[in-house]
C-alpha positions as CSV (number, residue, x, y, z in Angstrom):
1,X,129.0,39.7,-12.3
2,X,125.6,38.4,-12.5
3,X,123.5,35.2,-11.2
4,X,124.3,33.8,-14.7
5,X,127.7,33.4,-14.5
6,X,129.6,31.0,-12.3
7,X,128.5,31.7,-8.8
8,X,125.3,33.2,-6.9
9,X,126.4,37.0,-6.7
10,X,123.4,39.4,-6.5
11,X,121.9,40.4,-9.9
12,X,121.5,43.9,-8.6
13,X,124.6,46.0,-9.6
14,X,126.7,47.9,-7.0
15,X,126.0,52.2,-6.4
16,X,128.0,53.9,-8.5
17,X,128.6,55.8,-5.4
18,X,130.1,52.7,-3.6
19,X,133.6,51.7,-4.0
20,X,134.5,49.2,-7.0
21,X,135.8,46.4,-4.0
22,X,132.2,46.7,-2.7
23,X,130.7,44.1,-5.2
24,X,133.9,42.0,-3.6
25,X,133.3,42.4,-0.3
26,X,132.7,39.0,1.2
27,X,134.6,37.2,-1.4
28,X,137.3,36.2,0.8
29,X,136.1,36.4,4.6
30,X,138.6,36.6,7.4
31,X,138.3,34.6,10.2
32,X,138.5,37.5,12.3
33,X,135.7,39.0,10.9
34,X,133.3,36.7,10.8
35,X,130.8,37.1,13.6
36,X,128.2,33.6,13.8
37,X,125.7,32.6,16.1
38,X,125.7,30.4,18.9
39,X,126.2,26.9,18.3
40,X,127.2,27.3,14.7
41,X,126.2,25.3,11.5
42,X,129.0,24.2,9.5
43,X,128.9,25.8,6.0
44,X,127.0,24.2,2.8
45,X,128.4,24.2,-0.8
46,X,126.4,23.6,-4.0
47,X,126.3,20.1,-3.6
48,X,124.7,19.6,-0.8
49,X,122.3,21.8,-0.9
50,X,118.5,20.5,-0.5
51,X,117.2,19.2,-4.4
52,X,115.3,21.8,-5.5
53,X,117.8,24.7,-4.3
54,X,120.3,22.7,-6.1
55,X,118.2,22.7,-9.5
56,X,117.6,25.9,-9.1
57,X,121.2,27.4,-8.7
58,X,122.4,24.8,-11.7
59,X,119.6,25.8,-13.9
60,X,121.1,29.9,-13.4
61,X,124.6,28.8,-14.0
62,X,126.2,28.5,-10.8
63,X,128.9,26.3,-10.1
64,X,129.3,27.9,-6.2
65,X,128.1,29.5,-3.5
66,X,129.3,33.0,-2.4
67,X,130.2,33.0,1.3
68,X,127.5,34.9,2.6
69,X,125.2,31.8,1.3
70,X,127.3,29.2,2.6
71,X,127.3,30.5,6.0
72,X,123.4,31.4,5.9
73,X,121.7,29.1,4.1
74,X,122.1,26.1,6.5
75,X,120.4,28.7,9.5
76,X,117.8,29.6,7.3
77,X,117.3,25.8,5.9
78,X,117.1,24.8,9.6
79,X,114.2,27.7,10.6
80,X,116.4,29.9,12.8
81,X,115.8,33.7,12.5
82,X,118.5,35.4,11.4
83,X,120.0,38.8,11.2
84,X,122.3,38.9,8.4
85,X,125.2,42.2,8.1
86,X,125.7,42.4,4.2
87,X,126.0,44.5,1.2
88,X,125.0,44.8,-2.4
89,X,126.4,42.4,-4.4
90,X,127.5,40.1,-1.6
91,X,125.5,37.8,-2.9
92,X,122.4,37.7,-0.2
93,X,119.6,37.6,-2.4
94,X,120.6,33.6,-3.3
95,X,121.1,33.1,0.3
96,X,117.1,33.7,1.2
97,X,115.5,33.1,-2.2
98,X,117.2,29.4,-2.2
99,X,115.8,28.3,1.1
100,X,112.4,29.6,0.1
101,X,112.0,28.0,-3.2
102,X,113.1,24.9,-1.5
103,X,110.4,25.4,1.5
104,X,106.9,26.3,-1.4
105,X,104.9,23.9,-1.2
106,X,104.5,24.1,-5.0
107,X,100.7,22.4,-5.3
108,X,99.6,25.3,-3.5
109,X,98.6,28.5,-5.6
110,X,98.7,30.8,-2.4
111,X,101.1,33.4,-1.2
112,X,103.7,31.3,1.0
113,X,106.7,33.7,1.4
114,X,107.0,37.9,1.3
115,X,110.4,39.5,1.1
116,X,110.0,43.1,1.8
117,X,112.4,45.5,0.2
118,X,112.8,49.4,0.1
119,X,112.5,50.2,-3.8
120,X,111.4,50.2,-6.7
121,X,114.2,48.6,-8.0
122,X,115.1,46.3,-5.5
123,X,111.9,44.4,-5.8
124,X,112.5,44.6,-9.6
125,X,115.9,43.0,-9.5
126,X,114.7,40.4,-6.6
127,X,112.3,39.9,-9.0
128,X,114.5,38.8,-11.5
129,X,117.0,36.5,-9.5
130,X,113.5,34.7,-8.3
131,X,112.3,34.4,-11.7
132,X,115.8,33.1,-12.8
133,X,116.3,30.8,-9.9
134,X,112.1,29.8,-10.0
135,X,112.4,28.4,-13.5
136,X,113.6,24.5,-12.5
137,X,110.9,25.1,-9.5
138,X,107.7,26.3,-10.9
139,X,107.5,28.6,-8.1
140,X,105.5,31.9,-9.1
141,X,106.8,34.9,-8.0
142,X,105.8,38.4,-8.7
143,X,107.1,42.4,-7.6
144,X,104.6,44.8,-6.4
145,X,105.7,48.6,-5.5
146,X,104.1,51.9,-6.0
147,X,103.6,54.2,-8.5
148,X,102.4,52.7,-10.9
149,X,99.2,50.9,-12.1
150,X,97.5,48.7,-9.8
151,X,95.7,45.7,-12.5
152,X,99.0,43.4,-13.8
153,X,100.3,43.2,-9.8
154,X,96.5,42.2,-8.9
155,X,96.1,39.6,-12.0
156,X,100.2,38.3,-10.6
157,X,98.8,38.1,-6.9
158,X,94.9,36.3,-7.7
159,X,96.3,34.1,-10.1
160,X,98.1,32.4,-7.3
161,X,102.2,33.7,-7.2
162,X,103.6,31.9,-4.1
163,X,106.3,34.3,-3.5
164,X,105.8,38.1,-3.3
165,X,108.2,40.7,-3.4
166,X,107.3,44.4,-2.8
167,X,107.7,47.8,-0.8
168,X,105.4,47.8,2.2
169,X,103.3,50.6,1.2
170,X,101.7,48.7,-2.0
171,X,101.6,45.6,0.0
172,X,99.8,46.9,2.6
173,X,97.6,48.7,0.0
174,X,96.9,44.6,-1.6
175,X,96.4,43.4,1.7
176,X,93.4,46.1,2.4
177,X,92.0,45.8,-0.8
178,X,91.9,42.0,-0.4
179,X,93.9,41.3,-3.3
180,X,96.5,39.3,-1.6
181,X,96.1,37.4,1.6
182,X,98.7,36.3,4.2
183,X,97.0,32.8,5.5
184,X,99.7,30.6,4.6
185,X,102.6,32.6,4.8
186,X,105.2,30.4,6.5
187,X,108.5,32.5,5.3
188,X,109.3,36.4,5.9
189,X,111.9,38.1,4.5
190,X,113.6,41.4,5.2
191,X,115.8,42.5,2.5
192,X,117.9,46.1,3.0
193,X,116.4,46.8,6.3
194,X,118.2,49.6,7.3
195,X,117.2,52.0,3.8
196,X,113.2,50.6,4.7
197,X,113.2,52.4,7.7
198,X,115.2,55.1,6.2
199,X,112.6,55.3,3.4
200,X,109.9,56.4,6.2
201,X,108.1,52.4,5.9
202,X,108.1,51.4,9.7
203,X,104.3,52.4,9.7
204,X,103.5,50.8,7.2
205,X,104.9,47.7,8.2
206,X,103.2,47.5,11.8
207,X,100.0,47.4,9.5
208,X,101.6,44.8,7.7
209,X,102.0,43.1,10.8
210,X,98.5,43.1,11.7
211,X,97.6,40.9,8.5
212,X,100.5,38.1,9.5
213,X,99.1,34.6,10.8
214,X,99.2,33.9,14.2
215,X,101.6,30.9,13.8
216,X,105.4,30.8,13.7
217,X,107.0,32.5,11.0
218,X,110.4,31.8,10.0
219,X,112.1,35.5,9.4
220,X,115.2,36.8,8.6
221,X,116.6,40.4,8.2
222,X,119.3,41.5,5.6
223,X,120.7,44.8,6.0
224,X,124.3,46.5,5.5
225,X,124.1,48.2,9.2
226,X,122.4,47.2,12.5
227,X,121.5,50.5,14.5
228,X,119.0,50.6,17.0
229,X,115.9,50.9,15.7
230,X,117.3,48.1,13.3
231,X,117.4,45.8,16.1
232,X,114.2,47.0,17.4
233,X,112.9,46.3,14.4
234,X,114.3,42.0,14.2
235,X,112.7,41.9,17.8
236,X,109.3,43.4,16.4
237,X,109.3,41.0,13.7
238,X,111.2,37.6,14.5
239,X,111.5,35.2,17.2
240,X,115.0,35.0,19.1
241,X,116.8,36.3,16.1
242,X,120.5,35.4,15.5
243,X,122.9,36.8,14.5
244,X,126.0,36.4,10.9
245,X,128.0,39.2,9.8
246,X,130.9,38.3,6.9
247,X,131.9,41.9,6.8
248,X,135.7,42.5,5.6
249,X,135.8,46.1,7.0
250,X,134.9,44.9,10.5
251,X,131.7,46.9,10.7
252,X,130.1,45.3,13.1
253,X,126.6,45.7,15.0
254,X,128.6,48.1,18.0
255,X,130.9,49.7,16.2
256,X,130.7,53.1,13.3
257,X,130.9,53.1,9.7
258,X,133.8,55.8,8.7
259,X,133.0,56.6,5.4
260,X,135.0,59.9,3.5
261,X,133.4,61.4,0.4
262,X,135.6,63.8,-1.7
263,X,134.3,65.4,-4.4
264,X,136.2,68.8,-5.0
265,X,133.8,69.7,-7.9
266,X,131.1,70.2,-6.0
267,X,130.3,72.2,-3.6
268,X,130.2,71.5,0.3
269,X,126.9,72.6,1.2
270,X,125.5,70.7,-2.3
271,X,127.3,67.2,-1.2
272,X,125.9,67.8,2.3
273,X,122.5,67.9,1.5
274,X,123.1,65.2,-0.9
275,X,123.6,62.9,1.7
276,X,121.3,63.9,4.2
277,X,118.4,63.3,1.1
278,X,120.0,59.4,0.7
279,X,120.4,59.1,4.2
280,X,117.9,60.2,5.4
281,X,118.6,59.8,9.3
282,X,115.9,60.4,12.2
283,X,119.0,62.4,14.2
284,X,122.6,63.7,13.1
285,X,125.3,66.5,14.1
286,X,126.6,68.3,11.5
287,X,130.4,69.1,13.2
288,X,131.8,72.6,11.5
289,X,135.3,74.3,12.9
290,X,134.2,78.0,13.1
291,X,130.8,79.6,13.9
292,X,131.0,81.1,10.7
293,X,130.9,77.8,9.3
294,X,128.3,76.7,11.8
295,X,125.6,79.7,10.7
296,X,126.0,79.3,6.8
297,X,125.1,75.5,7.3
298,X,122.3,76.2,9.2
299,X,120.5,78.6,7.1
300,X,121.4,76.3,4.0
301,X,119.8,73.1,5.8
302,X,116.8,75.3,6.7
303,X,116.4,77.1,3.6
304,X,116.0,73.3,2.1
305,X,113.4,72.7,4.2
306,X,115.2,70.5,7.2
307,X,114.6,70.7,10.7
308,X,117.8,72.1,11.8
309,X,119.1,74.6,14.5
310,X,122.3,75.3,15.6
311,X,124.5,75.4,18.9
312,X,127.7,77.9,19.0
313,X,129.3,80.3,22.0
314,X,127.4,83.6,20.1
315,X,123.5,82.3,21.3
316,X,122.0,84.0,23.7
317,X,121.5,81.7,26.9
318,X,117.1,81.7,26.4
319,X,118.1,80.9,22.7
320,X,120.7,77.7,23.8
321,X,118.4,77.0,26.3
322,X,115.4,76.3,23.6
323,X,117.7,74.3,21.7
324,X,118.8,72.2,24.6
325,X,115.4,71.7,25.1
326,X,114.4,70.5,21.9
327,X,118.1,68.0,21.8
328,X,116.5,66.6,25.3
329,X,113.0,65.7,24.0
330,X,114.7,64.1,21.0
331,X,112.6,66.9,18.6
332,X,115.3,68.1,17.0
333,X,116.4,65.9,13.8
334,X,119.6,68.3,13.1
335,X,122.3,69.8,15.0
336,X,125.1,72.0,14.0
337,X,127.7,72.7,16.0
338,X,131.4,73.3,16.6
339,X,133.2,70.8,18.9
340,X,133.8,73.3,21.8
341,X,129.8,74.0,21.5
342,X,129.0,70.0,21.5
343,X,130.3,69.5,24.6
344,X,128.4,68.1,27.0
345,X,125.2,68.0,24.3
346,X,123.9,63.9,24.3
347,X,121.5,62.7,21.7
348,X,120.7,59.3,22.5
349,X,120.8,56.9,19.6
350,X,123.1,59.4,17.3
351,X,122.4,57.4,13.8
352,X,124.8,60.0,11.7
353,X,127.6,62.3,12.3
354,X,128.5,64.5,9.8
355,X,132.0,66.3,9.4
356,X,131.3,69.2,7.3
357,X,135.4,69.8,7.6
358,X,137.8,68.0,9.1
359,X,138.7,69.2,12.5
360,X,142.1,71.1,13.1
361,X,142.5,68.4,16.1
362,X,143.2,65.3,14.9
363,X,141.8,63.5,18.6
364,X,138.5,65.5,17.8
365,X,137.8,63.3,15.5
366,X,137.0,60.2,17.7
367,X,135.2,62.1,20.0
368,X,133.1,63.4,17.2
369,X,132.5,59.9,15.9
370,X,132.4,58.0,19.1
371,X,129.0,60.3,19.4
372,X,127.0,57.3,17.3
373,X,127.3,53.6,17.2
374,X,126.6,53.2,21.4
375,X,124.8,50.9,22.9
376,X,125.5,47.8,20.8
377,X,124.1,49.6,18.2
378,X,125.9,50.8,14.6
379,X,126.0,54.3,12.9
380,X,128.0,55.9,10.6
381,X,130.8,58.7,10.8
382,X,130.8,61.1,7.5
383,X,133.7,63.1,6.3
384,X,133.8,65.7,3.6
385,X,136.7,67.0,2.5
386,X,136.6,69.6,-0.7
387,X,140.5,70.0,-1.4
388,X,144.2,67.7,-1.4
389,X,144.9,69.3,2.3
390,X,141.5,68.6,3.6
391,X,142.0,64.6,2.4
392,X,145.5,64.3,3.7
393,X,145.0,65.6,6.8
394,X,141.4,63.0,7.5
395,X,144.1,59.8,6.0
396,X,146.7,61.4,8.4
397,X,143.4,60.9,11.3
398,X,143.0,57.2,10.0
399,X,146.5,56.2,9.8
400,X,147.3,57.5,13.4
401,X,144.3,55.6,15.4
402,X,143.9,52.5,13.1
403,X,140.3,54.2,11.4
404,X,138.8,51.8,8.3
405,X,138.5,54.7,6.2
406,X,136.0,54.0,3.8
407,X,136.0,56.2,0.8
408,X,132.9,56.3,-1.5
409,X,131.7,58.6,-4.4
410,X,128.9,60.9,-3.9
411,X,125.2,60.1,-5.3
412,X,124.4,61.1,-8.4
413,X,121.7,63.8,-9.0
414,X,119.7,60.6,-11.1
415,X,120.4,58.3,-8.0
416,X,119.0,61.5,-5.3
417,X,115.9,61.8,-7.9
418,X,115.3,58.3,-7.5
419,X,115.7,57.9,-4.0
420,X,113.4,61.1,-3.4
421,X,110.6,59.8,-5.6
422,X,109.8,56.5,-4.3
423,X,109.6,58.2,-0.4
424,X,107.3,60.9,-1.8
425,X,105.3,58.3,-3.8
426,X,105.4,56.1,-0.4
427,X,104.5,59.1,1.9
428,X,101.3,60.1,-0.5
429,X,100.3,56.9,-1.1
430,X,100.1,56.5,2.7
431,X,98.4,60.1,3.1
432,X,95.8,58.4,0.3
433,X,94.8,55.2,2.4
434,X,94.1,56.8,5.5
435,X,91.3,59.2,3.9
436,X,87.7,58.4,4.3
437,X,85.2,58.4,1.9
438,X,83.9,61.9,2.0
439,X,87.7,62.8,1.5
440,X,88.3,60.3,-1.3
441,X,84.7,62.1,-3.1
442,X,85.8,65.9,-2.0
443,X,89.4,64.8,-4.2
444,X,87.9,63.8,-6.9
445,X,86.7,67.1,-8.5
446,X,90.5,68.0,-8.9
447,X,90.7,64.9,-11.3
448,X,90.0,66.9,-14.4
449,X,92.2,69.7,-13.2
450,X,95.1,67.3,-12.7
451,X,94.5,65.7,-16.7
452,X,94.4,69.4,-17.5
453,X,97.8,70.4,-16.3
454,X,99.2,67.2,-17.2
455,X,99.1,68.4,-20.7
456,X,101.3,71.6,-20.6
457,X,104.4,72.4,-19.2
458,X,102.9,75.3,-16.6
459,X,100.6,73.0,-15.6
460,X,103.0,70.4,-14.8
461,X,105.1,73.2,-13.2
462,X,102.6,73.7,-10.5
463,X,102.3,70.0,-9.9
464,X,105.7,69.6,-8.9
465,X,105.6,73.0,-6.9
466,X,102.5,71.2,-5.2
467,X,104.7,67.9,-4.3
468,X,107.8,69.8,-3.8
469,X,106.0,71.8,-0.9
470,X,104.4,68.4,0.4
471,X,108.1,66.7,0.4
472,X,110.1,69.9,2.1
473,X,107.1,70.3,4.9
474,X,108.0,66.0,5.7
475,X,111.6,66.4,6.2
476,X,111.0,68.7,9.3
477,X,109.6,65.0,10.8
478,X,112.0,62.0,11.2
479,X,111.2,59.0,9.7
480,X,109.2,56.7,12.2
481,X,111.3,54.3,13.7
482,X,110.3,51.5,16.4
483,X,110.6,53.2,19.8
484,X,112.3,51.1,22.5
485,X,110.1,49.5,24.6
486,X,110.1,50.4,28.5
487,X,111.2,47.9,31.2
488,X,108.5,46.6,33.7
489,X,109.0,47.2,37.0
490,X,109.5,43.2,38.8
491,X,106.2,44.2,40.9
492,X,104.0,44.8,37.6
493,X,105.1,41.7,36.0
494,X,104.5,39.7,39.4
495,X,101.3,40.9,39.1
496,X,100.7,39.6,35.7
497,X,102.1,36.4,36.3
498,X,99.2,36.3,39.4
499,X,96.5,37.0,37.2
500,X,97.3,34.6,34.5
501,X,97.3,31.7,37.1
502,X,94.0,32.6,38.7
503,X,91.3,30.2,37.5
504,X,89.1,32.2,35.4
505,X,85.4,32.5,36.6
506,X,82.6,30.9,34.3
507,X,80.4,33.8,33.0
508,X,76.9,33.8,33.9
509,X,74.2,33.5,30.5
510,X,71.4,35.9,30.9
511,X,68.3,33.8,30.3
């Protein structure tokens, strides 16, 4: 259902590797589910919604609010950051673009609100539902990513659009150039957190940071799951954030995902890999039942160019030793390992656990998952099963402790391509803005060389051998992720305190 029919569902569509219900997900919201912040806001309906919010919903057809925008709009309306739990289709992108087209200030042809997103084709479809929902406002809006030419997005951005939607690579690469600038931006906007970081983007928004007014920003953060470095992340970015979670599958910010993908026409290893490319996660354990299992896994994550090493009873003690080593220092991004091996091994802040098999013990199963989601954070528990027995015996699992199994399709090779190709183009566009001049002259006498292979098919062979090799040597790195920041001891902030009450000493002028 689109923004054009009768409520304010998302225009994106749904993965076709997520569940049909997903698009439904918050359409009726338990009261047991719903988590809300501290001294609550009642819930808003079309009606009374401010004037120009209302226009703009009537003007795209809506006659009703989905629930994640009753219960968030009246937060954001009121200028409390918010953390938002939601999904595709749920209907979040009316719940942030409403309040902002209501808070432009429409007589001024400057960038007043940025909504950062992780593709391509999320800025496209925000894009679209702004455009939509912009037409009774007059607001401007525009999409910038990368990839592609650099001139319509500058024209869009000098010619005064008020709201900007983009990845934060090409913002960041508008900001430098001075195309777009950030003066009067009063409203920021995080929309599929989560997948930004995944996408390797935390670096480039800390630079984004640096170009953010020094006065109060109102923020909010959209994202389907809240681990760690996502909370990190809110506290980087937004002031005493709150917050709302509608979820119907009880997923909340402590607790796991426990998600099932069968596919029996494909291959184990394939699917595996699959996933890890969508994923993407800074650390997982791959769980196997046999050390057989546990060395062919291995050698087919490392042969695709992951950093991967394995833990199983056959190492050598010097060789378990290194491993431990590396598992300690938080250097190694994956782990494979039977369950009798994994004992005692603790990787703090455990994003993914991956079950290449079910295990033969059913109770195995929670203490395999209950290795992520600690620590008031969220992760995610994967099972692949391959066969009829291998999906009985994981429902078998769910029914006996009470698991939310959720079962989901795997992504498509088109929806792995995708995914793969804006990160490259992020990652080399990143590579591109840190070189210095002499760099910048050194590349260009490759220029013709490039236009030359662009124009057969062996040329254009050893292109993508060129970016292949740059992608596989970056997946041996996690993606950056906002480190936790370390508690002062009481006696160093007593000494600050001290110092910021001394009166300060006039300096003396040289004459």
């Amino acid at each position: 259902m689109s923004t054009n029919d009768t409520d304010g569902r998302d225009c994106e569509t749904t993965p076709s590797y997520a569940t049909a219900e997903t698009a439904d997900i918050d359409e009726n919201v338990n009261p047991l589910d719903l988590v809300e912040p501290e001294n609550a806001l009642p819930d808003i309906s079309l009606s009374e919604l401010p004037q120009v919010a209302q226009e703009a919903a009537t003007t795209a057809g809506w006659t009703k609010l989905m629930p994640v925008q009753t219960k968030a709009i009246p937060y954001l309306l009121a200028g409390r950051d918010l953390m938002v739990q939601s999904r595709t289709g749920s209907g979040k992108t009316g719940a942030f673009l409403l309040p902002i087209l209501h808070k432009i200030q429409r007589n001024k042809r400057v960038c007043q609100a940025l909504v950062l997103v992780p593709t391509r084709e999320l800025a496209l479809q925000v894009s679209k539902e702004a455009a939509l929902l912009g037409k009774a406002t007059g607001v401007l809006s525009v999409a910038v990513y990368g990839g592609v030419k650099y001139g319509p997005q500058t024209s869009a951005l000098r010619d005064g659009a008020q709201l900007v939607i983009g990845t934060p690579g090409r913002i960041l690469d508008h900001l430098l150039q001075r195309n777009l600038r950030l003066d009067d931006l009063h409203q920021l906007v995080f929309d599929e957190a989560d997948r930004m970081l995944s996408m390797g983007f935390y670096p480039d928004m800390v630079q984004v940071k640096s170009f953010l007014p020094s006065g109060r920003i109102h923020g909010s953060m959209f994202s389907a799951t809240f681990p760690a470095h996502v909370l990190r992340l809110a506290q980087q970015f937004l002031t005493e954030p709150e917050f709302l979670s509608l979820s119907r599958d009880r997923v909340h910010v402590a607790e796991a995902e426990h998600l099932l993908y069968a596919d029996p026409g494909m291959k184990k290893d394939r699917a595996l890999v699959r996933l890890i490319e969508v994923e993407n996660p800074a650390a997982a354990i791959v769980f196997c039942n046999t050390r057989r299992t546990v060395d062919y896994v291995t050698i087919v994550l490392q042969r695709f160019g992951y950093d991967a090493d394995k833990i199983s009873s056959d190492l050598s003690q010097q060789d378990r030793e290194r491993v431990m080593r590396r598992v300690r220092e938080g250097k190694l991004r994956l782990l494979v390992a039977t369950d009798v091996a994994a004992r005692g091994i603790d990787i703090p802040e455990l994003s993914h656990v991956f079950q290449y098999e079910p295990p033969e013990d059913p109770e195995s199963y929670i203490h395999r998952a209950g290795r992520t989601a600690r620590a008031g954070s969220s992760g995610a528990a994967v099972s692949l099963t391959a066969s009829f027995d291998e999906r009985m015996q994981m429902e078998r699992i769910a029914k006996r402790y009470g698991i939310p199994l959720e079962e989901r399709k795997l992504p498509t090779d088109d929806e792995v391509a995708a995914t793969v190709s804006e990160r490259v183009t992020s990652l080399l566009e990143s590579k591109l803005r840190d070189r210095d001049n002499l760099q910048s002259e050194r590349m260009r006498r490759f220029r013709p060389l490039v236009d030359e292979w662009m124009e057969s098919d062996e040329g254009q062979t050893l292109l993508a051998m060129l970016v292949d090799d740059f992608y596989q040597d970056s997946l041996h790195a996690p993606p950056a992720l906002p480190e936790e920041k370390p508690a002062e001891r009481p006696a160093a902030q007593e000494r600050k305190r001290r110092r910021r009450s001394r009166p300060r000493r006039p300096r003396n002028r040289r004459s």
